[in-house]
Each structure stands twice: as structure tokens, then as C-alpha cells.
LUMLUM-66306 format. One record per residue: x, y, z of N, C-alpha, C, O, CB in turn; residue number from 0. Coordinates in steps of 0.1 Angstrom, whole numbers, plus 5000, padded with zeros to 4 digits. Each point is the difference from the previous one (the first is absolute). Glycine has a CB too. Example, Ala and Ser with C-alpha at 12.3 -4.5 7.8 and 13.67 -1.06 7.14 Angstrom:
BEGIN
(pt (5132, 4943, 5078), (4991, 5012, 5000), (5009, 5012, 5000), (5010, 5000, 5007), (4971, 4988, 5005), 0)
(pt (5015, 5023, 4981), (5009, 5011, 5000), (4992, 5011, 5008), (5005, 5011, 5001), (5007, 4983, 4977), 1)
END
This chain:
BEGIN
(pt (4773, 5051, 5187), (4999, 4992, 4988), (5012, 5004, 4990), (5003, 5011, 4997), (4972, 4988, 5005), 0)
(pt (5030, 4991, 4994), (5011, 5000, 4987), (4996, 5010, 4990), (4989, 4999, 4995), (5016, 4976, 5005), 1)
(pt (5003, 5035, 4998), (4990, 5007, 4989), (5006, 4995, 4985), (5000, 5010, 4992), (4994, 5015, 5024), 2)
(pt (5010, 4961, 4979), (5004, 4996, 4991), (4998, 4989, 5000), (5003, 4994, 5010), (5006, 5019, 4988), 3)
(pt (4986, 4980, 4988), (4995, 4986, 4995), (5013, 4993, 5001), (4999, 4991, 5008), (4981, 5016, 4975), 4)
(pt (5033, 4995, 5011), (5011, 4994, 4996), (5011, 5011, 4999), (5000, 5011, 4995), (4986, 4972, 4994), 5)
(pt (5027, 5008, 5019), (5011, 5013, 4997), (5008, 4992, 4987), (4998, 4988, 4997), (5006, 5025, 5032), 6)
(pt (5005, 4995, 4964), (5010, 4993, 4984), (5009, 5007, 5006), (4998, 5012, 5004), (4988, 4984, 4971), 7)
(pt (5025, 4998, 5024), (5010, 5007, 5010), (5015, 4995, 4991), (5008, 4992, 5004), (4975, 5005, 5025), 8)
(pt (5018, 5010, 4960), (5018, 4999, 4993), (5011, 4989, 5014), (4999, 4998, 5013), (5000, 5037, 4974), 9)
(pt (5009, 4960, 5004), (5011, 4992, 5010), (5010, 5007, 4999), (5006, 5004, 5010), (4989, 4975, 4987), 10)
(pt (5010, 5024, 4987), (5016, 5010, 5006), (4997, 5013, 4998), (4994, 5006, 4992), (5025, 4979, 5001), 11)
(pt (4992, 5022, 5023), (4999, 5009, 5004), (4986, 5003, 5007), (4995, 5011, 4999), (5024, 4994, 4985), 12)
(pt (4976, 4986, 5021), (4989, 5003, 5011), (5001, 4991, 5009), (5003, 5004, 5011), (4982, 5004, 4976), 13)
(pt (5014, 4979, 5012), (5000, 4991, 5004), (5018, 4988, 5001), (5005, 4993, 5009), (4964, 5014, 4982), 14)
(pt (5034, 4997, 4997), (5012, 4991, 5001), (5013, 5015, 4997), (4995, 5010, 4994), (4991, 4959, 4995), 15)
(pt (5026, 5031, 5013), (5008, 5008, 4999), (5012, 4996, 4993), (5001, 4988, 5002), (4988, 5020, 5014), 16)
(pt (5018, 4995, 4979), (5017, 4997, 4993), (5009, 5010, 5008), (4997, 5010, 5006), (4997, 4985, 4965), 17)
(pt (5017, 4999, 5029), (5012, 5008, 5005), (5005, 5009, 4991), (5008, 4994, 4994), (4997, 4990, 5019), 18)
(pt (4992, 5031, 4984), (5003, 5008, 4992), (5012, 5001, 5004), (5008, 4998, 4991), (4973, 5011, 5004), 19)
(pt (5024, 4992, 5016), (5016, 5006, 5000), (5011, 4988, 4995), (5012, 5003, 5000), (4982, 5015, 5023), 20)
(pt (5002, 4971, 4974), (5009, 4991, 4995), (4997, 4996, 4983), (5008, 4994, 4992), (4992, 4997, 5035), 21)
(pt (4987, 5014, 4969), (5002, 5001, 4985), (5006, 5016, 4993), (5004, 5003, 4988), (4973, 4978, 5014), 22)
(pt (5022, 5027, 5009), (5010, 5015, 4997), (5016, 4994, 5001), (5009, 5005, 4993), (4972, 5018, 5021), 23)
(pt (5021, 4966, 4995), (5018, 4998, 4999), (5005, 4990, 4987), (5011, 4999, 4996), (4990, 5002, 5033), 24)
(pt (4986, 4993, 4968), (5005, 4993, 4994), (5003, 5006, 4984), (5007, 4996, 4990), (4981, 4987, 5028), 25)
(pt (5004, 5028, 4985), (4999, 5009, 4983), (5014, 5008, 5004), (5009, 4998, 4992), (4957, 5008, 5001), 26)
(pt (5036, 5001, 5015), (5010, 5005, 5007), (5016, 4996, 4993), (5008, 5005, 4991), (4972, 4994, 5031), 27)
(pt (5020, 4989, 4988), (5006, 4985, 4997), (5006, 4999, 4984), (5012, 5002, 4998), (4970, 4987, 5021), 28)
(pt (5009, 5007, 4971), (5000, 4997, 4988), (4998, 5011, 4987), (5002, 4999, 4988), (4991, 4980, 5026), 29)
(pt (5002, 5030, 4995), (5003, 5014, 4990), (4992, 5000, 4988), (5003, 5003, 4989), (5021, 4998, 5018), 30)
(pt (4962, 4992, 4999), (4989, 4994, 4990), (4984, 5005, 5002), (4994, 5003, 5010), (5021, 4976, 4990), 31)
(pt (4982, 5021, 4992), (4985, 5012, 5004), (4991, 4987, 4996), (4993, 4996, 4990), (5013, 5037, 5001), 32)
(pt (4997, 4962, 5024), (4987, 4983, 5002), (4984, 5004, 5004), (4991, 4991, 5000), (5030, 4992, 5014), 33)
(pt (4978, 5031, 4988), (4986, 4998, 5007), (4994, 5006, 4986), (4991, 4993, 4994), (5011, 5010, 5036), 34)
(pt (5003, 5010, 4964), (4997, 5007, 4988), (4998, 4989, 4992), (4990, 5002, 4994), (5021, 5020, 5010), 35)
(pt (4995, 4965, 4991), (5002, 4992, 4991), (4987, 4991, 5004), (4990, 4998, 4993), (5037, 5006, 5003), 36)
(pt (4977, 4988, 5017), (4992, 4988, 5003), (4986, 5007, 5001), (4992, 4992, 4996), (5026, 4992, 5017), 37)
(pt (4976, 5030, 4991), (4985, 5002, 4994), (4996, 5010, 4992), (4992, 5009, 5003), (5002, 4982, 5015), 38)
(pt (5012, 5008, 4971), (5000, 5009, 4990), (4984, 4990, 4991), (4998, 4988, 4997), (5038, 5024, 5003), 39)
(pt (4957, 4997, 4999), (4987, 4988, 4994), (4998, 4990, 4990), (4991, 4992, 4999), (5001, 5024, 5008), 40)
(pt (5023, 4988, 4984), (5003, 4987, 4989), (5006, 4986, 5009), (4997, 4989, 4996), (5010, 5029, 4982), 41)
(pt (5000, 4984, 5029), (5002, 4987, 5009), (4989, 5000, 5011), (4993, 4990, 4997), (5034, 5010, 5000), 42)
(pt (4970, 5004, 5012), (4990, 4995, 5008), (4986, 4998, 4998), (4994, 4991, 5006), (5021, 5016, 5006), 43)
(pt (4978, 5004, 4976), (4991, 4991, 4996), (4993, 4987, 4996), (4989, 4995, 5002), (5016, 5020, 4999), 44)
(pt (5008, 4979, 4993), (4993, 4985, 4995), (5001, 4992, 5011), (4990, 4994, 5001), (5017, 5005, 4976), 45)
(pt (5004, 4999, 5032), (4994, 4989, 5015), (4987, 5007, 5008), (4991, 4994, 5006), (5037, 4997, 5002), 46)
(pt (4973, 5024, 4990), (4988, 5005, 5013), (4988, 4991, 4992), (4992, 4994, 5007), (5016, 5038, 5003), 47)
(pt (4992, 4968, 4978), (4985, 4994, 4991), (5002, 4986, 4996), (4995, 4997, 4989), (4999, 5025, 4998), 48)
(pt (5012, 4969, 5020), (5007, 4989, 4998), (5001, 4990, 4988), (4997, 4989, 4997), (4998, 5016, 5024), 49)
(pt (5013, 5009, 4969), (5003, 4993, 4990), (5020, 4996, 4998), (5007, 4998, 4990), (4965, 5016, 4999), 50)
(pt (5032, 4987, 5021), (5010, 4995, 5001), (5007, 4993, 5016), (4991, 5006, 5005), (5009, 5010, 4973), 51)
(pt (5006, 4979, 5030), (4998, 4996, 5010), (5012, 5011, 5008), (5007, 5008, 4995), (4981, 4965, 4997), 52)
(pt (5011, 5025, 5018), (5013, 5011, 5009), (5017, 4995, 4993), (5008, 5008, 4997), (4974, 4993, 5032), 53)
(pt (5020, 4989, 4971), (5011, 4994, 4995), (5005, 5005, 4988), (5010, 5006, 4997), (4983, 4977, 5014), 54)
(pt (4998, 5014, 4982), (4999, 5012, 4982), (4999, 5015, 5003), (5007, 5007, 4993), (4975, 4975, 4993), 55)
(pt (5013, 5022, 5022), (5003, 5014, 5007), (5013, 5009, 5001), (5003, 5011, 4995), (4981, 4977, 5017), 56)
(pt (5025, 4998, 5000), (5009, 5005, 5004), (5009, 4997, 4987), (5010, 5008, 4999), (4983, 4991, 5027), 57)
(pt (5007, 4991, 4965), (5008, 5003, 4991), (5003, 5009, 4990), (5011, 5002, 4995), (4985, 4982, 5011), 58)
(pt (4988, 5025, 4992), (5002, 5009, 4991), (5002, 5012, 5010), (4997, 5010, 4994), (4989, 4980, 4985), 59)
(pt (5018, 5012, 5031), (5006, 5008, 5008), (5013, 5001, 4996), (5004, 5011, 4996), (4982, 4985, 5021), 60)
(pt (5022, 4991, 4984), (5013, 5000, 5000), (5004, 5004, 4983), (5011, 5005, 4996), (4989, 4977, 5027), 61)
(pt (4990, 5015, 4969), (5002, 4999, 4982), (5004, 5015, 4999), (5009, 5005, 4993), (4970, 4975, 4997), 62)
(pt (5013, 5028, 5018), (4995, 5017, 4997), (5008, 5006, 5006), (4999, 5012, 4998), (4979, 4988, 5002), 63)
(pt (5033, 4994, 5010), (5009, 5004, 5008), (5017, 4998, 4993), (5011, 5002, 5006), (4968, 4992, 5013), 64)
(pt (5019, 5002, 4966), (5011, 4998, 4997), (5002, 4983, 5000), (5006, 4998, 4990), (5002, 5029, 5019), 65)
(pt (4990, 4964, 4996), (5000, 4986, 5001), (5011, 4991, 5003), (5000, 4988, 5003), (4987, 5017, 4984), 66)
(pt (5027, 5010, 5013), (5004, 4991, 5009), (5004, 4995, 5014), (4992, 5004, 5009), (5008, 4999, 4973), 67)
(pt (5011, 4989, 5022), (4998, 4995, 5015), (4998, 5009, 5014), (4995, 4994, 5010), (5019, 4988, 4978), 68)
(pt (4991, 5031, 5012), (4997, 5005, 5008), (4984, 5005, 4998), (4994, 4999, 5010), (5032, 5004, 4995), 69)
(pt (4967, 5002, 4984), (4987, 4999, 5000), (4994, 4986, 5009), (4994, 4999, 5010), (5008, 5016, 4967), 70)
(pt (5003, 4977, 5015), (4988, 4988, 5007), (5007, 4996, 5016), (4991, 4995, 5007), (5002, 4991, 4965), 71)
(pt (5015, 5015, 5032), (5005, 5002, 5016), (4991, 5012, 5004), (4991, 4996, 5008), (5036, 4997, 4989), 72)
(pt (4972, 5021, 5000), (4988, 5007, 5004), (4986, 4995, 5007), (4994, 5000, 5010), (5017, 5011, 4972), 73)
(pt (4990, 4987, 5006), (4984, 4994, 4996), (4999, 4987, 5013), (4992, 5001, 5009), (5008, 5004, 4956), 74)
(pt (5007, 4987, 5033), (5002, 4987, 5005), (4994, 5006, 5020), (4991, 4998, 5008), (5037, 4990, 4968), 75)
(pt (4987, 5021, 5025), (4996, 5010, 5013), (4986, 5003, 5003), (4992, 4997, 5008), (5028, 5014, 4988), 76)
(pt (4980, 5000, 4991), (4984, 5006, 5007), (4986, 4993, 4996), (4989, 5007, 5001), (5023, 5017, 4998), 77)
(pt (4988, 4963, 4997), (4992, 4986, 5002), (4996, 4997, 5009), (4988, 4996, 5001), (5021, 4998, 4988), 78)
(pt (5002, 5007, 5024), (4999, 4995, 5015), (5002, 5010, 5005), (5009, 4998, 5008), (4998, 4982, 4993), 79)
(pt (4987, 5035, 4999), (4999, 5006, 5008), (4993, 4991, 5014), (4994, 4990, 4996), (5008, 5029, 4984), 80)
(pt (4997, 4983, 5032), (4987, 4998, 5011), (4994, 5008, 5000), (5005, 5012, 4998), (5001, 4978, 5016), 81)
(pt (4979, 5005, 4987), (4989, 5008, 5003), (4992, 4994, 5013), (5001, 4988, 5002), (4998, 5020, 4973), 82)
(pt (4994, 5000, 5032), (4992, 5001, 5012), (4987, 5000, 4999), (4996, 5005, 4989), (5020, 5004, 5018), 83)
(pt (4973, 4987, 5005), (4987, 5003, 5000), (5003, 5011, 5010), (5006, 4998, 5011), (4979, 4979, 4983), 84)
(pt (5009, 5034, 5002), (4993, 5011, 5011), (4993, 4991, 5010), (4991, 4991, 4998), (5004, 5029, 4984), 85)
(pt (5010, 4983, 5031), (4989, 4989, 5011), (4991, 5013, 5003), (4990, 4997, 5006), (5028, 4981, 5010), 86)
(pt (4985, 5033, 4982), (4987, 5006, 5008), (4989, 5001, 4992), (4989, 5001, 5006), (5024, 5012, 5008), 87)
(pt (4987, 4986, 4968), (4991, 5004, 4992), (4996, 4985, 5003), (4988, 4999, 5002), (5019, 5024, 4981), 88)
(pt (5002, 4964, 5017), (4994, 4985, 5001), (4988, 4997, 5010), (4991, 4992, 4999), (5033, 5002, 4995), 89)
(pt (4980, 5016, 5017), (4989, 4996, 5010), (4987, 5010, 5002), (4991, 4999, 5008), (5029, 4990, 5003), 90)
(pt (4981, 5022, 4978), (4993, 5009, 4997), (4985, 4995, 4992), (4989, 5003, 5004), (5035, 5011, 4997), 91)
(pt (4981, 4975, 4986), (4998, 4996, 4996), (4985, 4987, 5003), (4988, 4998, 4999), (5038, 5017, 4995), 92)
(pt (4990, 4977, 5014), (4995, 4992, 5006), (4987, 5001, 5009), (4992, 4991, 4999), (5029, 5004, 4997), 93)
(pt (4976, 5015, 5013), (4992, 5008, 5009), (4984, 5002, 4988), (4989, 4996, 5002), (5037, 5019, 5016), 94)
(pt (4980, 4995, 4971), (4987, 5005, 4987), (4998, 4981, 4998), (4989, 4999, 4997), (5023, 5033, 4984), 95)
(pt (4992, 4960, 5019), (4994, 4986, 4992), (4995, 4993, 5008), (5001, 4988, 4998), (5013, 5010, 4986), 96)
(pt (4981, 5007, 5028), (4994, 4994, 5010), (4985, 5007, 4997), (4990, 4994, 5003), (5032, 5000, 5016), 97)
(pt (4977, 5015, 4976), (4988, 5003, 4994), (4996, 5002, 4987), (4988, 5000, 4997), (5013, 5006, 5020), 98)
(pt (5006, 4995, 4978), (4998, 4998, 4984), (5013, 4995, 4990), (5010, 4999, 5006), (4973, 5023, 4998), 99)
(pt (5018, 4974, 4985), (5002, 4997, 4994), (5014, 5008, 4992), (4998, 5010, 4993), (4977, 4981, 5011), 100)
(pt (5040, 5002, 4999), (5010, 5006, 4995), (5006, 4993, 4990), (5002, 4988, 5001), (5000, 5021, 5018), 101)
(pt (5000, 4998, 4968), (5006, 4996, 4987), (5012, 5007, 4998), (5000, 5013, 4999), (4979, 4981, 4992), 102)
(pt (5034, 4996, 5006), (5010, 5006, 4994), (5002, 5003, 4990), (5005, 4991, 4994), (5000, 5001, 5016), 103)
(pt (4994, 5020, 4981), (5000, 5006, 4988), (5015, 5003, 4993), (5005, 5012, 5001), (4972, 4996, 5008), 104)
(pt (5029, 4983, 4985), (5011, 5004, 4997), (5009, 4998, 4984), (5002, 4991, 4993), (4995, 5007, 5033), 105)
(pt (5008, 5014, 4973), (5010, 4999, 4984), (5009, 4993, 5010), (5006, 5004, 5009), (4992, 5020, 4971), 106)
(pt (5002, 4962, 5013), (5008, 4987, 5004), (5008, 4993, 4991), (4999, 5005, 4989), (4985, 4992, 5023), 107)
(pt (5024, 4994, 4988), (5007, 4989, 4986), (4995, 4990, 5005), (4991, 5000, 5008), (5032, 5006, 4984), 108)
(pt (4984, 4978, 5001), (4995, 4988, 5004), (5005, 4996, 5010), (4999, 4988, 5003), (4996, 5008, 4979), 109)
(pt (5010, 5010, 5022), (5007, 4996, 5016), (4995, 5002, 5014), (5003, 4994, 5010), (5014, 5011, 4978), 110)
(pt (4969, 5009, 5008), (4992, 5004, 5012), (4995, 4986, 5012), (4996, 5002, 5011), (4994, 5019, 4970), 111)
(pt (5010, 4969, 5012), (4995, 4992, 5009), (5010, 4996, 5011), (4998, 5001, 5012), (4987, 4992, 4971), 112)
(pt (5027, 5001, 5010), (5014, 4997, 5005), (5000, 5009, 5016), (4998, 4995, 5011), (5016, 5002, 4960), 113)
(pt (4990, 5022, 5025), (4998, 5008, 5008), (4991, 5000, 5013), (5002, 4999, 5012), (5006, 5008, 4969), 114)
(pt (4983, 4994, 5013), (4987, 4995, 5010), (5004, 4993, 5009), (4997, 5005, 5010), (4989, 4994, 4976), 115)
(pt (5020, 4989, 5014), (5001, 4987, 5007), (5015, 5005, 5009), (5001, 4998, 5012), (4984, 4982, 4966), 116)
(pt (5025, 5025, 5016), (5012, 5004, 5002), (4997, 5010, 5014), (5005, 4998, 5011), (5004, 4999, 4962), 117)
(pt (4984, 5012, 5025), (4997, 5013, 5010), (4986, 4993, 5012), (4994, 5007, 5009), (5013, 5017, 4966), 118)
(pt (4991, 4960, 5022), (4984, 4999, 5007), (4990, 5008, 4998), (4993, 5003, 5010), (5017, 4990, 5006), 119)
(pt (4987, 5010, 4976), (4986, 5006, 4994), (4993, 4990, 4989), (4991, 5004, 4993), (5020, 5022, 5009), 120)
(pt (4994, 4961, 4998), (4991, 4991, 4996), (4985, 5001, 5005), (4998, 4996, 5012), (5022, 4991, 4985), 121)
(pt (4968, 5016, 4997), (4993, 4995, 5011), (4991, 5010, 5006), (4989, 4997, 5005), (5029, 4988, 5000), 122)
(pt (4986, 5030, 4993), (5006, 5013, 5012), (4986, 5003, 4997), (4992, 5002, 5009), (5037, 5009, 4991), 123)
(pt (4967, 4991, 4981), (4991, 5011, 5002), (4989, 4986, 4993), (5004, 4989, 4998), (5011, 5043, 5000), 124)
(pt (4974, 4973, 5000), (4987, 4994, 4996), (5000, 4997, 4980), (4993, 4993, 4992), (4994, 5023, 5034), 125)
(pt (5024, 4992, 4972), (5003, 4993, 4984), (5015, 5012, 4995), (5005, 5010, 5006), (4961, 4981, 4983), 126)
(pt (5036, 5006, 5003), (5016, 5008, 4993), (4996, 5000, 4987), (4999, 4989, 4995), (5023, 5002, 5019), 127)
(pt (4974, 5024, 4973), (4998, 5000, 4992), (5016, 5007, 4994), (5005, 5009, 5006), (4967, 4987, 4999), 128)
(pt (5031, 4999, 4987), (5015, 4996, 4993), (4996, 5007, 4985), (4991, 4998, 4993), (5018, 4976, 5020), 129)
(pt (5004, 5038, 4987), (4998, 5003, 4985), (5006, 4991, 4992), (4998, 5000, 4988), (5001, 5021, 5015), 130)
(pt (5010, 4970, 5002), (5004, 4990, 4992), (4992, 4990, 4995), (5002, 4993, 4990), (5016, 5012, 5019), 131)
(pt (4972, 4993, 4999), (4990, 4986, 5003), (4992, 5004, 4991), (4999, 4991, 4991), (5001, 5001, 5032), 132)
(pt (4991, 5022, 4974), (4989, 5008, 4996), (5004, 5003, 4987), (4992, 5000, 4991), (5000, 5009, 5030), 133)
(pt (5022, 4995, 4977), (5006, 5008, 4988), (4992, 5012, 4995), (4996, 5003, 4989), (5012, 4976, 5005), 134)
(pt (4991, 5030, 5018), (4993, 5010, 5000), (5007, 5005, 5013), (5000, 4991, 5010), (4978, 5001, 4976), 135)
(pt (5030, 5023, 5017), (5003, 5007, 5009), (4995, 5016, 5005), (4994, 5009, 4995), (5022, 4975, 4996), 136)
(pt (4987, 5015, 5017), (4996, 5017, 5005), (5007, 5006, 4993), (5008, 4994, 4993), (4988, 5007, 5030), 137)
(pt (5002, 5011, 4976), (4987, 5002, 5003), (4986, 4997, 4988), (4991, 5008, 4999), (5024, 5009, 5017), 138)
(pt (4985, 4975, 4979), (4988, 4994, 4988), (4988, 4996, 5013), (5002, 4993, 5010), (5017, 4993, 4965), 139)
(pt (4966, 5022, 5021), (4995, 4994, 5008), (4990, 4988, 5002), (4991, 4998, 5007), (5016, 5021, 4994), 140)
(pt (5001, 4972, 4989), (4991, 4988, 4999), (5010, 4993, 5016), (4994, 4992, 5007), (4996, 5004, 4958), 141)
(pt (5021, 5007, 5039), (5006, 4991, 5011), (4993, 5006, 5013), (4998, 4993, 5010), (5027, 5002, 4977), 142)
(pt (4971, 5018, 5012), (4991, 5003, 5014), (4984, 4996, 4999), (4993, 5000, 5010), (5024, 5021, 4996), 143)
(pt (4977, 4977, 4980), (4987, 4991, 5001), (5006, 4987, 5004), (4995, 4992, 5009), (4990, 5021, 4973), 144)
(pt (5025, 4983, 5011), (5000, 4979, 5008), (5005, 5003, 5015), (4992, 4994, 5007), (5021, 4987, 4968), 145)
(pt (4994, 5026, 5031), (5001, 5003, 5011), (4986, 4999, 5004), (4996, 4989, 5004), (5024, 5023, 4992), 146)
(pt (4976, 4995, 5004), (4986, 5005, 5009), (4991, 4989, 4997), (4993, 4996, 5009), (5008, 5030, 4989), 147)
(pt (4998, 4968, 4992), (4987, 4990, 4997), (5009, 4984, 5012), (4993, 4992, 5007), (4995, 5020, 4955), 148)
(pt (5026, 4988, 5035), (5006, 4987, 5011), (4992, 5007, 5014), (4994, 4995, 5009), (5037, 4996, 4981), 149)
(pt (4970, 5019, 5007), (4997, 5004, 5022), (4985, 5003, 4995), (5001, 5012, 5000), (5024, 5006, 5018), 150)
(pt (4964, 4979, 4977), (4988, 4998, 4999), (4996, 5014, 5005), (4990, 5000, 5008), (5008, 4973, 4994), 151)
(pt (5007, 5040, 4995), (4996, 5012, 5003), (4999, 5004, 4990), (5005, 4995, 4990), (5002, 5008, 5027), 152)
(pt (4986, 5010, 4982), (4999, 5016, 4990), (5012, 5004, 4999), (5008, 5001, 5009), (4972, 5008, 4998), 153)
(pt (5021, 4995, 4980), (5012, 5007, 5002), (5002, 5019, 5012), (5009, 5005, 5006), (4993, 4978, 4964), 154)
(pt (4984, 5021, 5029), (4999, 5011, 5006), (5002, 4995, 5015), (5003, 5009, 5007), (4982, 5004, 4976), 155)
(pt (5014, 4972, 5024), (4997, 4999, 5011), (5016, 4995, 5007), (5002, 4995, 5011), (4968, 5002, 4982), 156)
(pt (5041, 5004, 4996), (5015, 4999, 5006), (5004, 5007, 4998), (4999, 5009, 4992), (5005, 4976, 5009), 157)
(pt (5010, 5010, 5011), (5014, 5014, 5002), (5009, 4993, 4993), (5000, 4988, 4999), (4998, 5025, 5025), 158)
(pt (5009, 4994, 4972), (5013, 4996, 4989), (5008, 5006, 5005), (4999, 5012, 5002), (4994, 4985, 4978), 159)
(pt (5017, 4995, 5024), (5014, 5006, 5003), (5009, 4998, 4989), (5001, 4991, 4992), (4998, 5005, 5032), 160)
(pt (5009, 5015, 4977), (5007, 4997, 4989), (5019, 5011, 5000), (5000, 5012, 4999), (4968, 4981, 4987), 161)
(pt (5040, 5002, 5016), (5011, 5012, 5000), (5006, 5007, 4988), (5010, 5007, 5001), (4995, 4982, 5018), 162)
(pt (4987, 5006, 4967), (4999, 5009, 4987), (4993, 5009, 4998), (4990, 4994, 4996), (5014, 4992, 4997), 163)
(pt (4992, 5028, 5006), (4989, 5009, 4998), (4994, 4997, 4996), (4989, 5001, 5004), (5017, 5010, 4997), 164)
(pt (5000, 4984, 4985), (4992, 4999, 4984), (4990, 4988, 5003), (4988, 4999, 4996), (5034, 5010, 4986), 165)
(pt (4983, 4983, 5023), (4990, 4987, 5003), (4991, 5000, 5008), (4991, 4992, 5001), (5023, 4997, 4996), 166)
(pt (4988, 5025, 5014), (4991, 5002, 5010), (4986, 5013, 4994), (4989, 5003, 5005), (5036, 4989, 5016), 167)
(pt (4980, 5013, 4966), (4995, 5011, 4995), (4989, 4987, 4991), (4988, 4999, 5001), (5036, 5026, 4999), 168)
(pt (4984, 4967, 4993), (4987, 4991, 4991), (4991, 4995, 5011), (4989, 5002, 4998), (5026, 4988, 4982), 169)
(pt (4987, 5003, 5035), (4990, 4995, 5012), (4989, 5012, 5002), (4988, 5001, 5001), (5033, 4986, 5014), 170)
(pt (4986, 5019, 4985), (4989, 5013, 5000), (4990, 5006, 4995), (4990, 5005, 5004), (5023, 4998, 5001), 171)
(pt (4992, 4994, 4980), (4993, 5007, 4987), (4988, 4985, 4997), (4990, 5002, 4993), (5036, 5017, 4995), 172)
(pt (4978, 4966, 5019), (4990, 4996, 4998), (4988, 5000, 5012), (4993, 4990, 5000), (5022, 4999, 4983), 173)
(pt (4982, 5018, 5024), (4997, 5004, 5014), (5006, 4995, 5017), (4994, 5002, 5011), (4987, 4999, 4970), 174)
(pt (5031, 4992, 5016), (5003, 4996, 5015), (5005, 5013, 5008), (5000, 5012, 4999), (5006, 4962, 4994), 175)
(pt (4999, 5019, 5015), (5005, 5009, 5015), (5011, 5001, 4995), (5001, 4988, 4997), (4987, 5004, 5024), 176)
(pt (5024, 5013, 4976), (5013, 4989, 4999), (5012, 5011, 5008), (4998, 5012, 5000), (4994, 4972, 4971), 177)
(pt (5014, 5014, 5032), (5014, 5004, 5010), (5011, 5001, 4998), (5007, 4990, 5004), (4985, 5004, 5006), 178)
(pt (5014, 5015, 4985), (5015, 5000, 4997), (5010, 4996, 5007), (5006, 5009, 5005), (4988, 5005, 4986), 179)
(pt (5012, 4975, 5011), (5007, 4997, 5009), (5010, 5005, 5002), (5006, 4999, 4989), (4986, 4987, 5009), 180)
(pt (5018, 5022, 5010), (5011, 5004, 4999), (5010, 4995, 5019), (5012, 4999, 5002), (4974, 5023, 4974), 181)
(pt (5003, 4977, 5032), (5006, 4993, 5012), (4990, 4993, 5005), (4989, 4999, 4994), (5029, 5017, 5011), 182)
(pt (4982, 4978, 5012), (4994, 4994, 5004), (4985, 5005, 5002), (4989, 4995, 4996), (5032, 4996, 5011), 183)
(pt (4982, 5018, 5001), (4990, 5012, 5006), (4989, 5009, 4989), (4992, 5009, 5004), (5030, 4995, 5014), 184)
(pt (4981, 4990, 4967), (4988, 5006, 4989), (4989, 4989, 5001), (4988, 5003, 5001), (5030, 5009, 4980), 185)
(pt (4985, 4976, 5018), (4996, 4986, 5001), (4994, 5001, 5015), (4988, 5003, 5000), (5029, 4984, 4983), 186)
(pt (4988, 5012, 5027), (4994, 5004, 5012), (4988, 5010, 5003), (4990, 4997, 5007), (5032, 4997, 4997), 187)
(pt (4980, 5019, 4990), (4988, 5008, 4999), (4989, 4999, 5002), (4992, 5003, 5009), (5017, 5001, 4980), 188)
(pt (4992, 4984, 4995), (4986, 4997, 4996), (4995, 4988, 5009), (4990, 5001, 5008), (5015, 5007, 4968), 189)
(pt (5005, 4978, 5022), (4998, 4990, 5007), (5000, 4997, 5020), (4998, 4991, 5008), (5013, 5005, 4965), 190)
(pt (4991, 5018, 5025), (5005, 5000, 5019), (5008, 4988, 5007), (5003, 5000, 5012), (4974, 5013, 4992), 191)
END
């Protein structure tokens, strides 16, 4: 028997990935401190809670970066980084939602859907709760009660993946299972 009602399973850095070694050249490159800047919590809070859209995002990236053209050439760059679906956590996944109930839990912008559709994960899991959508993020735990109430489970009776501690420390503290993600084989553990 499943020993879990519902899994909530984070998208980035569990499920979906970025090319770190091409947003390190691009900082490299431009002699610009884009990652320290672009999630420093005065800029990325307001799209994660979707009070501004990714577009407005990346502009106050480039504003904070000095504004001018080689900032927004940066910025412009590490916009289009590529990112990837993990296929092994995809079919890991996929395998756990043949018996219960998988929800995407994620600090998102208004673009999460776009992505979704971009990577084929339209569809993937049984619902996608959006800190942009909710305007509420992890770790706050009203997004792992709407989590859990979409997958019609307890919160004690799911696993939470998650590759933030702190987000996986709040899953916890409201009774779930939850898993620090750090490679394939933590997620595997549990999920076999």
C-alpha cells in the first residue's frame, strides 16, 4: 500500500532545472552580480506574490543594475536562460500519480503557465498551486493547506518535496512527510 494520500512536489530545482553554468558566464561576461540582484527579496518578492508580472521583474533587475544598456543586454541574456524537465524525477512522479494524487507547489510569476506548456508539463500533475496565482508563498503555510485541500488529503497524510530546507522545515512543522531534495536518489528513497 501507498503509504501516502498525496505527494506536493516543488518544480524548480526538483522537477524542472536552469542552466547554472550559463547564468555564472553571463555574470562572468558582464561583470554583474545578476543572481545576488535578480533574487534579492525586494525584487523577487512582488512577481513570486503576483503583484507585478515577470516582465516588470526583469525590468527592475536591469533598474538595480545601473540601467544601463549593458545591464539590460544582461538581463535580456539571463531571461532566456534554458531550462529542462528532470526525466527521471518526471517519471518518478508520474509512477506516485498512478496512485495518488500529485500537486505542483510552486514560488512561480505569471508566466508559470507559459513554462508548463513550454517543458510539456501541461497537464502532468493533478493541479499546480502558484505563489503568483495564491499570492501567498513558501514557505507561508496557507500554500501547503491549498496544496493539500486541491489533492483532497491531510496535510499529515503527504510528502513534500521540496529543494529549499526552509520550505521543507515549514512541510514538516505542519505534520507532513517532506524531503529535502538535493538529487534524484532523496526523492527515490522515499518514492522508490
Amino acid at each position: 500500500m501507498f503509504p501516502f494520500a498525496a505527494v506536493l512536489s516543488d518544480l524548480d530545482g526538483v522537477l524542472r532545472h536552469f542552466d547554472h553554468a550559463a547564468q555564472a558566464d553571463i555574470e562572468a561576461r558582464y561583470g554583474l552580480p545578476l543572481m545576488k540582484t535578480a533574487f534579492c527579496p525586494e525584487l523577487i518578492m512582488p512577481p513570486t506574490l503576483g503583484h507585478v508580472t515577470e516582465a516588470q521583474w526583469a525590468e527592475s533587475i536591469v533598474v538595480a543594475l545601473g540601467g544601463d544598456e549593458r545591464a539590460r543586454q544582461a538581463v535580456r541574456e539571463f531571461m532566456s536562460i534554458r531550462f529542462w524537465v528532470d526525466e527521471e524525477v518526471r517519471a518518478l512522479l508520474s509512477r506516485a500519480r498512478q496512485k495518488v494524487p500529485v500537486v505542483i507547489v510552486t514560488n512561480a510569476m505569471d508566466t508559470l503557465e507559459q513554462h508548463l506548456d513550454q517543458l510539456g508539463l501541461t497537464g502532468f500533475a493533478d493541479d499546480v498551486v502558484s505563489s503568483a496565482r495564491l499570492g501567498v508563498a513558501k514557505p507561508d503555510r496557507r500554500i501547503y493547506e491549498v496544496a493539500a485541500e486541491r489533492a483532497g488529503a491531510e496535510l499529515r497524510r503527504c510528502l513534500f518535496v521540496d529543494d529549499r530546507l526552509q520550505n521543507v522545515e515549514a512541510a514538516r512543522a505542519l505534520g507532513m512527510t517532506a524531503v529535502h531534495y538535493r538529487g534524484f536518489h532523496d526523492l527515490a528513497a522515499v518514492l522508490g
